[in-house]
C-alpha positions as CSV (number, residue, x, y, z in Angstrom):
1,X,92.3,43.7,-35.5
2,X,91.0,46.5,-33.2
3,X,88.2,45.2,-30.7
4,X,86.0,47.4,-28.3
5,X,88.0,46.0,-25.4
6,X,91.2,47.5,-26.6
7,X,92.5,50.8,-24.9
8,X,92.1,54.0,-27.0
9,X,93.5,57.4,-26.2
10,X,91.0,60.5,-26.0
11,X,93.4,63.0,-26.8
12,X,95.7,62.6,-24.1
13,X,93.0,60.6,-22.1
14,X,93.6,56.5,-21.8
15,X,90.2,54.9,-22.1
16,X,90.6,51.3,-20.8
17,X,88.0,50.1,-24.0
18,X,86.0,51.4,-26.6
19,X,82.6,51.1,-25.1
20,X,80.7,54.2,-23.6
21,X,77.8,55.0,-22.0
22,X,75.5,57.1,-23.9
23,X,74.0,60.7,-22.3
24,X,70.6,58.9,-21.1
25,X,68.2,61.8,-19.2
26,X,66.8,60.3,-15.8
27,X,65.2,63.4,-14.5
28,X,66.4,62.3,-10.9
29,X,68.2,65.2,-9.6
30,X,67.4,67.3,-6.2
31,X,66.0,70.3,-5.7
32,X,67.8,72.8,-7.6
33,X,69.1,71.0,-10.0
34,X,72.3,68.9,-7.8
35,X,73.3,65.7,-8.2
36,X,72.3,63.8,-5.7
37,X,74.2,60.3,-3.8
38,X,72.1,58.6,-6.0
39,X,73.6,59.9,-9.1
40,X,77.0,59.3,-7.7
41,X,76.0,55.7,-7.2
42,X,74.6,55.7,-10.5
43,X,77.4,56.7,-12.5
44,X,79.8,54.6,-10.4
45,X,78.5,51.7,-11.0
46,X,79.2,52.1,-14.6
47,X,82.5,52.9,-14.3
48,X,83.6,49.5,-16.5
49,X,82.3,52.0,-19.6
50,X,85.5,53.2,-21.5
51,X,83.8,56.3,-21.5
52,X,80.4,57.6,-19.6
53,X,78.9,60.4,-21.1
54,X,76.1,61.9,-18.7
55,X,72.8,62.9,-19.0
56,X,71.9,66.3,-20.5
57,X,73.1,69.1,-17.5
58,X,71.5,72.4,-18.2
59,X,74.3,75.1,-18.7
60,X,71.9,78.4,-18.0
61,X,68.6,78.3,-15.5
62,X,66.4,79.0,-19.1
63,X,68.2,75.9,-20.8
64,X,66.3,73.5,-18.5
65,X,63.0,71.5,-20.6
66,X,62.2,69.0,-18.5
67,X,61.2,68.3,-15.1
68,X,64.4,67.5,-12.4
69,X,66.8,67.8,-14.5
70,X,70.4,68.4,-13.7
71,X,72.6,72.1,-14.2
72,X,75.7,73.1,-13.7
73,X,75.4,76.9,-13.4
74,X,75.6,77.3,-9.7
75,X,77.9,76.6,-6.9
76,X,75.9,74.1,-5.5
77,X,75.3,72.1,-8.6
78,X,79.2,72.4,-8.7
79,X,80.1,70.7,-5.7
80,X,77.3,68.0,-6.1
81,X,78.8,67.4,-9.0
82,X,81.6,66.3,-7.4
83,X,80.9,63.6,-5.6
84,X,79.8,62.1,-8.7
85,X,83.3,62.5,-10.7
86,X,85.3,61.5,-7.2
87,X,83.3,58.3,-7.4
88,X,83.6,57.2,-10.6
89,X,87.3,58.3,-10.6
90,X,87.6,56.4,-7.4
91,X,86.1,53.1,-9.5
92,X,88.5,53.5,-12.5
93,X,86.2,55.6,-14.8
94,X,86.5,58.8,-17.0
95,X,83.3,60.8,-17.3
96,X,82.2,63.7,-19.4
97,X,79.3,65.9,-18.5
98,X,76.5,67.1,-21.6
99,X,76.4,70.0,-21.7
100,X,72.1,70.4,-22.8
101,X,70.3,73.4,-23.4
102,X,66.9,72.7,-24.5
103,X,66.1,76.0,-26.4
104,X,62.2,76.0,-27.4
105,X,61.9,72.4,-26.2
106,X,60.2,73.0,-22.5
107,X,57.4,75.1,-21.0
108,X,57.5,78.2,-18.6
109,X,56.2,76.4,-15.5
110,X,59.4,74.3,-15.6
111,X,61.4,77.6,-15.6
112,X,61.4,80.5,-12.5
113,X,58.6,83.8,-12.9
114,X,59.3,85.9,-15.7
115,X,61.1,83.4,-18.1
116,X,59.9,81.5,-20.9
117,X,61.8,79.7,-23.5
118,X,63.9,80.8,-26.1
119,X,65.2,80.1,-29.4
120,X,67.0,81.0,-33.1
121,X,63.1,82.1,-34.1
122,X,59.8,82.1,-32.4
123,X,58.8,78.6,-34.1
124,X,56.8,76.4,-32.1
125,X,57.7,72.6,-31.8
126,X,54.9,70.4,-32.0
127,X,54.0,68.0,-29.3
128,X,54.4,68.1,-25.6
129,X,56.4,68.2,-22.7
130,X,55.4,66.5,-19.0
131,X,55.3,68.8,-16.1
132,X,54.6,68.8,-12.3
133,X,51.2,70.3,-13.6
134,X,50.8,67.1,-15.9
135,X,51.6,67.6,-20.0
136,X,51.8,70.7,-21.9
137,X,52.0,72.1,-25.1
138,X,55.3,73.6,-26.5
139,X,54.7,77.4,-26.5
140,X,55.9,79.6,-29.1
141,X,59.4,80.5,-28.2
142,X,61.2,84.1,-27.5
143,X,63.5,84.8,-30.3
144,X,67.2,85.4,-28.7
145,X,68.6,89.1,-30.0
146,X,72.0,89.2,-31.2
147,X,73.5,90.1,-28.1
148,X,71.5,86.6,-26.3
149,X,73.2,84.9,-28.5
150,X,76.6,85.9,-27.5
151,X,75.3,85.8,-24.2
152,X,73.8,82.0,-24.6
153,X,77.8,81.3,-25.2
154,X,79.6,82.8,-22.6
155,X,77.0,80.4,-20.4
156,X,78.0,77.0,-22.7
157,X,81.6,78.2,-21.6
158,X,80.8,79.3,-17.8
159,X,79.3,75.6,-17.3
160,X,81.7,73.9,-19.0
161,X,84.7,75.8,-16.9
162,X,82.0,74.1,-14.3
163,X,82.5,70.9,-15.0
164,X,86.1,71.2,-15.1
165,X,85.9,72.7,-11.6
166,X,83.8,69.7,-10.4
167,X,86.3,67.4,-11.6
168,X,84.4,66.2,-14.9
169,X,87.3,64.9,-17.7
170,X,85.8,66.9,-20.4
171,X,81.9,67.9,-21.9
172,X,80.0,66.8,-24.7
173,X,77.9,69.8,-26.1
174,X,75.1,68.6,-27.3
175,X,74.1,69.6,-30.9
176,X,71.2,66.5,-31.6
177,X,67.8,65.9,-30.9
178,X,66.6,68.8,-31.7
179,X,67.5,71.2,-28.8
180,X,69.1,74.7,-29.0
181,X,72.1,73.7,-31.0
182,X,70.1,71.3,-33.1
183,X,67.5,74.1,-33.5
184,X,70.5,77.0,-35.0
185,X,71.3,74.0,-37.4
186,X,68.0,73.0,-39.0
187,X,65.6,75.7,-41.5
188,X,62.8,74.5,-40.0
189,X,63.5,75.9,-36.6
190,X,65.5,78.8,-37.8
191,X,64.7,81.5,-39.8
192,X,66.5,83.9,-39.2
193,X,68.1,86.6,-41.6
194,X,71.0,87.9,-40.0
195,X,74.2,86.1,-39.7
196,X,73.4,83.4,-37.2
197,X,70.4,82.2,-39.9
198,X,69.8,81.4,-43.5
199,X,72.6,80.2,-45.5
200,X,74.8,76.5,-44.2
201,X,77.6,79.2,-43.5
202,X,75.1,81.0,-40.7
203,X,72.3,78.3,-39.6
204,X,76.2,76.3,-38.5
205,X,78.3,79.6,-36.6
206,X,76.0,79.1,-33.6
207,X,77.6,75.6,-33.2
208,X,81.1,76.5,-34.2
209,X,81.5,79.8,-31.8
210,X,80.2,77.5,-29.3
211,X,82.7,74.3,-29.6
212,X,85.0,77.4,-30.4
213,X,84.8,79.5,-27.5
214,X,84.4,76.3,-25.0
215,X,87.3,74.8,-26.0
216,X,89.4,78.0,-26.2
217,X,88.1,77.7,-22.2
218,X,88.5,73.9,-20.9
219,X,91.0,73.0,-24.2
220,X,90.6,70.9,-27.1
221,X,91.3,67.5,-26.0
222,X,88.1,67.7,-23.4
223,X,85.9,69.0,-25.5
224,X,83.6,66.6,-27.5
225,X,80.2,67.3,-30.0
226,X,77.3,65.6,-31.1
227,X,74.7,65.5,-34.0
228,X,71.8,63.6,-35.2
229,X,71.6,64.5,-38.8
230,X,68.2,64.3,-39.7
231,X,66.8,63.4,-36.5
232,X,63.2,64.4,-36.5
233,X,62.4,64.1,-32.7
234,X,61.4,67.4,-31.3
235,X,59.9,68.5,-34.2
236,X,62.7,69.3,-35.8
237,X,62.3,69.8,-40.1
238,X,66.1,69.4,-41.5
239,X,64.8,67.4,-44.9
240,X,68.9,67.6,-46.1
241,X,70.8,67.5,-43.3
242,X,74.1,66.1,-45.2
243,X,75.4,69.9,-46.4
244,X,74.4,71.3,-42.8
245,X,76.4,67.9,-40.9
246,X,79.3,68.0,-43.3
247,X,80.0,71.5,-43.3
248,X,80.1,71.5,-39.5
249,X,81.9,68.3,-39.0
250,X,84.7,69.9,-41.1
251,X,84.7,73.3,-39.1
252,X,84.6,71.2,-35.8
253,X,87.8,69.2,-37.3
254,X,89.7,72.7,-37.7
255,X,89.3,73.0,-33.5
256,X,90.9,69.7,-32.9
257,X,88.3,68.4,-30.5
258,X,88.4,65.3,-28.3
259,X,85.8,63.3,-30.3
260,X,82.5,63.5,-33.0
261,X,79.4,61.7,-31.5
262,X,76.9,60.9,-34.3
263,X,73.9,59.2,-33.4
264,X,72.0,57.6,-36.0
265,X,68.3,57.9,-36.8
266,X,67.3,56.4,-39.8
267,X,69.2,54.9,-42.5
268,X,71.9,57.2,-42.2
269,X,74.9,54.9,-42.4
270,X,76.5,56.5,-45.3
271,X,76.4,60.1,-44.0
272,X,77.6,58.5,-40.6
273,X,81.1,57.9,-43.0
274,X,80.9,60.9,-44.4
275,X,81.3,62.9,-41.1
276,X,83.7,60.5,-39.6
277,X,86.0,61.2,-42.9
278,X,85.6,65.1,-42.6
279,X,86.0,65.4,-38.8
280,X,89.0,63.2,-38.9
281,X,89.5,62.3,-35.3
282,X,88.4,60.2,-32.9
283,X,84.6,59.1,-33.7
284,X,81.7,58.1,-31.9
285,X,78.4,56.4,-33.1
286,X,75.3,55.3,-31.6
287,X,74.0,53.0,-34.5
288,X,70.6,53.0,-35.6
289,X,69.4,49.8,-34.6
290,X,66.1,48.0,-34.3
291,X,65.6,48.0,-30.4
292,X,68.3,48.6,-28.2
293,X,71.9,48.9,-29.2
294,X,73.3,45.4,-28.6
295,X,76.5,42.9,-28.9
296,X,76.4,42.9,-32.8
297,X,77.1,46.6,-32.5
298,X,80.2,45.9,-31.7
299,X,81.6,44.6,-35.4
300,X,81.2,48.5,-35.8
301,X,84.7,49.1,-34.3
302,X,86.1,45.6,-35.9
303,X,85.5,46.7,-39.5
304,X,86.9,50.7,-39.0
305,X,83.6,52.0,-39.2
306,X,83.9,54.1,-35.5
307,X,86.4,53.9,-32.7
308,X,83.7,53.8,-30.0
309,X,80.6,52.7,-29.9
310,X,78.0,54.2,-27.3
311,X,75.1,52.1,-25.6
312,X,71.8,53.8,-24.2
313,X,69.0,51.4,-22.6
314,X,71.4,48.0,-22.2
315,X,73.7,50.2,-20.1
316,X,71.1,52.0,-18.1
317,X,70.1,48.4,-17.2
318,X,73.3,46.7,-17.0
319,X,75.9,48.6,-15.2
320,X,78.5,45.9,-15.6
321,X,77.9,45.9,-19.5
322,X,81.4,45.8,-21.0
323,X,81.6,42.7,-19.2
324,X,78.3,41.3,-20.5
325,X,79.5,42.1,-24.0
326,X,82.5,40.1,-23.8
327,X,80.4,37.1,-23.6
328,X,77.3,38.3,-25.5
329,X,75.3,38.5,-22.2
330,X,73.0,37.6,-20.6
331,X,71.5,41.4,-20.3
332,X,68.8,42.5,-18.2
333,X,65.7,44.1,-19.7
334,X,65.5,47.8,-19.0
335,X,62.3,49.0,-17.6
336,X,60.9,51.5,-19.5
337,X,58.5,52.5,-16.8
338,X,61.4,53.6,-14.3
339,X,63.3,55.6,-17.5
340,X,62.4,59.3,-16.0
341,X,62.4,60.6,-12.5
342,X,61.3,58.2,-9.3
343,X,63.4,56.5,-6.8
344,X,66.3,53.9,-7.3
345,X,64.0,51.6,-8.5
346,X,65.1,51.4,-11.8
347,X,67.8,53.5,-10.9
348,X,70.7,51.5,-9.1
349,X,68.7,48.7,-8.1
350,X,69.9,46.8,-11.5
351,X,72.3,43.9,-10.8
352,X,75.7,42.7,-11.8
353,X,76.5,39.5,-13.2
């Protein structure tokens, strides 16, 4: 029987067990948008995860939607960035970097003069975001031309080369939670007409080119994808996700990627199967549980449902977790307070066993 501490390969990549660390944002990063010794101390410190997926890294300066937030489209992000992969290299870990861009989720006053955020049609989200200038409401966003589009790529790709260039194993592009990916996917948030809206075929080519043209860049076997099907957080209306999901998951298998991520909101379970049977390679699921993700979780990889499980909250307060798993704890209680932005409180200041 498989268990989450055997070894797996990622598509070429040995992963020393099946448990990862889910893309958590912190909001932590310096001015400009680097990764800081912090974040390097961070991420090293979970370097027992099979796998650590980071935090959402902005690939474009308008893709940022929330306050200190990481990027990787400058030279200096770049070479923060690598102190970060040296590190956890240096501790025995493989890392990926998300690849986030928020799309209508945001406000201008988080982005420099002149821009505003953009998106497959000027639909306002409801709700909020938090700012230096305290919360404000999602604005209506620009509607990206044709040619933005294609443009919007070409910077998924420039940031993922990026990441490869800062030493990163691979990215995850992020097509859940209902930013810019998330938003080309769902009718709610995108009614367009031309070729990039409307029908499954359309409302899924934004994702496809990009997993496309970013693996056609950085190859295959470090490229990874994730969805929430459904996932209603950030206003996001996709009231039948399942012909959306599957239809992408099956285009996505045609590319040969590292690895599906699917996490679960809602009683989802059976569409969760679905899109591991159409994608067809190495799968990834953050279960929809009642609190956080914990040890029974693990029964996922035991009875073939994924071949990797990943943990939010118990890792961001247990950087030893794979060793807390293998004897069902103890765990320490993550703080929501010290979730977003702050010092290392919260932080790196969580102990070991």
């Amino acid at each position: 029987m498989t268990t989450a501490f055997d070894p797996i390969d990622l598509s070429g990549t040995r992963l020393a067990n099946r448990i990862a660390m889910a893309p958590m944002t912190r909001s932590r990063a310096g001015e400009g948008g680097v990764a800081t010794e912090l974040t390097a101390e961070y991420y090293a410190q979970r370097a027992s995860a099979g796998l650590i997926i980071t935090e959402g890294i902005q690939p474009s300066v308008v893709g940022q939607g929330y306050p200190d937030t990481p990027g990787l489209h400058s030279a200096e992000q770049v070479a923060s960035w690598r102190k970060v992969t040296d590190a956890v290299h240096a501790a025995g870990g493989t890392i990926f970097a998300q690849l986030m861009h928020t799309g209508r989720v945001g406000h201008p006053v988080l982005l420099p003069d002149g821009l505003t955020n953009v998106a497959p049609s000027p639909v306002a989200a409801a709700g909020q975001v938090y700012t230096a200038e305290g919360p404000k409401d999602f604005i209506t966003p620009r509607e990206l031309t044709g040619a933005e589009i294609r443009a919007t790529i070409d910077d998924f790709v420039t940031a993922a080369r990026n990441a490869i260039d800062a030493g990163f194993d691979g990215v995850e592009l992020h097509g859940a939670n209902g930013y810019l990916i998330h938003q080309f996917l769902a009718p709610g948030s995108n009614r367009r007409t031309d070729e990039w809206g409307g029908p499954v075929e359309n409302r899924i080519r934004f994702a496809v080119e990009v997993a496309s043209a970013v693996a056609a860049e950085i190859g295959a076997a470090r490229t990874g994808f994730r969805l929430s099907p459904g996932n209603p957080f950030n206003d996001i209306s996709e009231p039948d996700p399942e012909p959306t999901h599957t239809a992408l998951a099956k285009e996505l298998a045609a590319l040969d990627l590292a690895y599906l991520h699917v996490a679960e909101v809602g009683d989802v379970r059976a569409l969760s199967v679905r899109l591991r049977e159409d994608f067809g390679g190495t799968f990834l699921l953050n279960p929809h549980t009642e609190g956080p993700t914990g040890h029974d979780a693990l029964a996922l990889i035991e009875d073939g449902t994924t071949d990797l499980v990943t943990f939010g909250a118990l890792f961001l307060a247990n950087p030893d977790l794979p060793a807390r798993l293998k004897t069902a704890g103890p765990y320490n209680t993550p703080d929501r307070a010290t979730f977003y932005g702050g010092t290392e409180k919260g932080y790196t200041d969580y102990l070991p066993l």
